[in-house]
C-alpha positions as CSV (number, residue, x, y, z in Angstrom):
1,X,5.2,115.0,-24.5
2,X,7.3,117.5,-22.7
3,X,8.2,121.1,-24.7
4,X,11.4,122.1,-24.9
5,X,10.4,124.7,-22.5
6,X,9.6,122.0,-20.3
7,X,12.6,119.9,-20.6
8,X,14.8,123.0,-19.8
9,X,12.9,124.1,-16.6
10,X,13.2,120.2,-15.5
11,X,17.2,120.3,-16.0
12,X,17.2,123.2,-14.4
13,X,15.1,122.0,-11.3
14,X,17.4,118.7,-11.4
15,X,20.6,120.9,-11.4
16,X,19.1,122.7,-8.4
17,X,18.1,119.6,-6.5
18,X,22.2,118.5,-6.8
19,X,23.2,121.5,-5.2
20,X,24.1,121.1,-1.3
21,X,22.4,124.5,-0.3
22,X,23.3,123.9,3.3
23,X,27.2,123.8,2.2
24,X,26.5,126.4,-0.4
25,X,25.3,128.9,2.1
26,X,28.1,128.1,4.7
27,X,30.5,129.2,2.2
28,X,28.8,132.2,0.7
29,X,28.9,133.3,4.8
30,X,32.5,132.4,5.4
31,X,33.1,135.1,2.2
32,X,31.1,137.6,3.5
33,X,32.8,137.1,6.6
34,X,36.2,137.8,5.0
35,X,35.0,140.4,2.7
36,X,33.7,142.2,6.1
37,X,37.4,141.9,7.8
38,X,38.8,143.3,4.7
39,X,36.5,146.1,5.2
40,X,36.5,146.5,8.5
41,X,40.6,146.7,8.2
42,X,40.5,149.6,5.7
43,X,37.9,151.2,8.0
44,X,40.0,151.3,11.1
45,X,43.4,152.5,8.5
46,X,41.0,155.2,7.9
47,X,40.5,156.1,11.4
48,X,43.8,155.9,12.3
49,X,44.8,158.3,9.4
50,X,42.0,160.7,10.7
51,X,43.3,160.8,14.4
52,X,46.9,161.4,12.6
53,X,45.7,164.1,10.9
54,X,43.9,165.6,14.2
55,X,46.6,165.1,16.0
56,X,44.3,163.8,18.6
57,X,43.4,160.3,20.3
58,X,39.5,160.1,20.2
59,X,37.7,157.4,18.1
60,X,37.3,160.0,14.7
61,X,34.0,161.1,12.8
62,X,30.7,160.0,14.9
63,X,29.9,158.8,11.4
64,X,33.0,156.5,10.7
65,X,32.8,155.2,14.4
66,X,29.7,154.5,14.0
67,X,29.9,152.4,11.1
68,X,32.7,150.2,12.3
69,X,30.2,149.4,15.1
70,X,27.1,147.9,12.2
71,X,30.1,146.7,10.2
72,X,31.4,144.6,13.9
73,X,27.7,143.3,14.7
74,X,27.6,142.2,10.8
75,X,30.6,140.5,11.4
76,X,29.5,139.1,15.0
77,X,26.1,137.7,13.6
78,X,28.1,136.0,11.1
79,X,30.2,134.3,13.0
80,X,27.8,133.0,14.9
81,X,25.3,131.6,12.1
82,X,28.7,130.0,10.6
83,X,29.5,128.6,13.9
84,X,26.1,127.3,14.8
85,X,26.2,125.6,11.4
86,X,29.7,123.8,12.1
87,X,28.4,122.6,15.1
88,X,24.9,121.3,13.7
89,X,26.5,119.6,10.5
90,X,29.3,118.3,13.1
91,X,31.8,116.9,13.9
92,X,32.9,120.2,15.5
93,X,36.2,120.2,16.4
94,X,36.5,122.3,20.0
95,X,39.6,123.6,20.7
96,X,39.8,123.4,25.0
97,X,43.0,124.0,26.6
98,X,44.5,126.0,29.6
99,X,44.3,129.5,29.3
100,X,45.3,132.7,30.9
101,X,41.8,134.3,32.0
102,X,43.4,137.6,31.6
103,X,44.5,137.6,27.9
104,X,41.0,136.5,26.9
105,X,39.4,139.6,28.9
106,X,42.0,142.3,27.9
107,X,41.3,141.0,24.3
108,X,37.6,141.6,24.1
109,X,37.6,144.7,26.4
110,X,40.5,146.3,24.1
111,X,38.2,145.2,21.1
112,X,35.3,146.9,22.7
113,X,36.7,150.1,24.0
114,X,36.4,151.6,20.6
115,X,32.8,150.8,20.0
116,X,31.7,151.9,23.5
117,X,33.9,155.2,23.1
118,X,31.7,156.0,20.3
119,X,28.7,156.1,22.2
120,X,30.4,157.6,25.2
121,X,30.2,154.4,27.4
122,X,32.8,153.0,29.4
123,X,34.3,149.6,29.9
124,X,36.6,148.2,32.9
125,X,37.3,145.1,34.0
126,X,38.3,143.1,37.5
127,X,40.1,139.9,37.2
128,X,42.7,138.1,39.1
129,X,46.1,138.0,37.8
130,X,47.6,134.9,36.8
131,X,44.2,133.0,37.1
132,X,44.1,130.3,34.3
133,X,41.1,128.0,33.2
134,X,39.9,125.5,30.2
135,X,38.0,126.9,27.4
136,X,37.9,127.4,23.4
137,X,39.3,130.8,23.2
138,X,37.0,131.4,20.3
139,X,33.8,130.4,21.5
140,X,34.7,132.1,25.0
141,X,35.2,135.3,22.8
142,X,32.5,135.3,20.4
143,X,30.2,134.6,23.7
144,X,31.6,137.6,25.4
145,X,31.5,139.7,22.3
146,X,28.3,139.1,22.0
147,X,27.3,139.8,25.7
148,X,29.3,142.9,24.9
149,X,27.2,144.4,21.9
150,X,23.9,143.4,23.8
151,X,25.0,145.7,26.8
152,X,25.7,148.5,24.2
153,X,22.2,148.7,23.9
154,X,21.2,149.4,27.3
155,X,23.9,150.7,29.0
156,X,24.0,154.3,29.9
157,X,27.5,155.0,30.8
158,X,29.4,151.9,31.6
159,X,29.7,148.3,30.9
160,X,31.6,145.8,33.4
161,X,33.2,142.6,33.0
162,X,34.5,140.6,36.2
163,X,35.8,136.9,36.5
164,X,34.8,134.7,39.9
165,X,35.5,131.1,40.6
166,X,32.2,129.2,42.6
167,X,31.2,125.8,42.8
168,X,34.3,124.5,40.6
169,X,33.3,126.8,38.0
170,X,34.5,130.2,36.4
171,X,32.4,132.5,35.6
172,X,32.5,135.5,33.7
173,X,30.0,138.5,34.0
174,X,29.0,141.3,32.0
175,X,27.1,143.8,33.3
176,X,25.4,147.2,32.3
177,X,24.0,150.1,34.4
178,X,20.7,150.0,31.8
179,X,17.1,149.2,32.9
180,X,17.9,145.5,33.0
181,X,16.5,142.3,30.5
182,X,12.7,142.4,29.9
183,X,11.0,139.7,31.7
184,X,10.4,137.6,28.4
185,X,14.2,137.7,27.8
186,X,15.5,135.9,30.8
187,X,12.7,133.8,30.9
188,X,13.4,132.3,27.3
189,X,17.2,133.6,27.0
190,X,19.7,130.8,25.2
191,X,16.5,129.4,23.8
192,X,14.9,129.4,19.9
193,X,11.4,128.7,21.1
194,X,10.0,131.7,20.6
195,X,11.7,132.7,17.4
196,X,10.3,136.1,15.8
197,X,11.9,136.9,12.5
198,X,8.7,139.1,11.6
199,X,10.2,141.4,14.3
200,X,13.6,140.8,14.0
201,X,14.4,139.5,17.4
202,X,15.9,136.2,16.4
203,X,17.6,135.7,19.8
204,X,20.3,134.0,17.6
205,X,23.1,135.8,20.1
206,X,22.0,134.2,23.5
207,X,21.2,130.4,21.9
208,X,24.3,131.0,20.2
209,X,25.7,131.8,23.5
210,X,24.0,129.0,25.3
211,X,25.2,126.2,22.7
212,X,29.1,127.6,23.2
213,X,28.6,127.3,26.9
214,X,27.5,124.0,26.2
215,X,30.3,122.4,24.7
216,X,32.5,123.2,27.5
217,X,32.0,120.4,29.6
218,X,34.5,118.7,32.6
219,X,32.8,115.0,34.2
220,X,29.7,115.9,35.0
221,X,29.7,119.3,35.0
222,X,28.3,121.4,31.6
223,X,28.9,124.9,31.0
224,X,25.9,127.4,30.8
225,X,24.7,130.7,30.4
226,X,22.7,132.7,33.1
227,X,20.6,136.4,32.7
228,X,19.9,138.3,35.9
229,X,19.1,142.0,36.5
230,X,20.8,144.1,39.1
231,X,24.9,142.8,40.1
232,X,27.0,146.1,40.8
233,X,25.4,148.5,38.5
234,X,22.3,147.5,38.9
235,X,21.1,146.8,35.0
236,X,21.8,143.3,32.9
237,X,23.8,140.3,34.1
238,X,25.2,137.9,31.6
239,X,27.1,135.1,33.1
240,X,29.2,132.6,31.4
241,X,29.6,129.6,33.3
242,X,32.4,127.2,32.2
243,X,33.1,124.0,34.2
């Protein structure tokens, strides 16, 4: 005979086992996620109130700067786990039409310049005018954003972002005067198999980065992602490849 102990810790377990936890948890991130940009808004009013009060144009307190950059990559990672989640439950719906290359690099550059000016890096960009392509402006972004952030940490002055078409695909690169990706990185980049959560290093960014470039596909061509070292400054190459 069950206790009433019992009986409550069973309806409790089978109120548990009714809950869609998966569903449950891409909620709770898509609040976060707007409680961030919430905060994140107020952050940069306060900013903008300090430079007023300066009378200056810089990026305010080191301190305040340097929060808006943790409270960005919060926002970045969760983006990308809610994204990642859409696209596993599925159906995702991918939103591919003709763009102006141009808009989507001025927008993350523009986004950037902020963070980077904190840390006393620079950002620039080469890209032909008028050039125009097929993408999912927010995949394409939070790929580049991403790319973007992972520079930060190993740039030492200056991050670049330039746009080439080859082989009937565009490509987008973003590169960093650093000491390059460790061997291990571009080896496994864009892939989970060697997942270390002990240490931290999920590489959520690059497969995240790797499943966006995936979706973009044209006949038999399929977007991807590609690390290097050395390009123009001689550190890290990310390169989005979009069909």
């Amino acid at each position: 005979m069950t206790s009433p102990e019992g009986k409550r810790q069973l309806a409790a377990q089978e109120e548990l086992d009714a809950i869609d936890f998966a569903a449950l948890f891409a909620a709770q991130i898509h609040d976060l996620k707007n409680l961030l940009f919430l905060l994140l808004n107020s952050l940069d009013e306060t900013l903008n109130n300090c430079r007023t009060c300066s009378g200056t144009n810089d990026e305010g307190p080191p301190n305040l700067a340097l929060l808006k950059y943790n409270g960005q990559l919060i926002n970045d990672k969760l983006i990308q786990m809610l994204s990642l989640f859409r696209i596993a439950e599925g159906p995702y719906v991918i939103d591919i039409a003709y763009r102006p290359v141009e808009e989507l690099i001025e927008e993350v550059v523009a986004e950037a310049k902020p963070l980077l000016g904190a840390r006393s890096i620079a950002i620039s960009s080469d890209v032909e005018t008028g050039l125009c392509w097929f993408f999912d402006r927010d995949l394409a972004t939070g790929v580049l954003n991403n790319a973007i952030h992972n520079a930060l940490h190993c740039a030492k002055s200056e991050i670049r972002l330039s746009v080439t078409v080859e082989n009937s695909f565009l490509a987008i690169h973003v590169e960093d005067d650093g000491d390059g990706f460790p061997q291990e990185i571009l080896e496994n980049g864009g892939s989970m198999k060697n997942l270390d959560l002990s240490g931290g290093k999920t590489g959520l960014g690059l497969y995240f980065s790797a499943v966006c470039a995936r979706l973009h596909t044209n006949k038999d061509k399929t977007g991807h992602i590609e690390l290097s070292n050395g390009g123009s400054l001689g550190g890290a190459v990310f390169t989005l490849w979009l069909p």
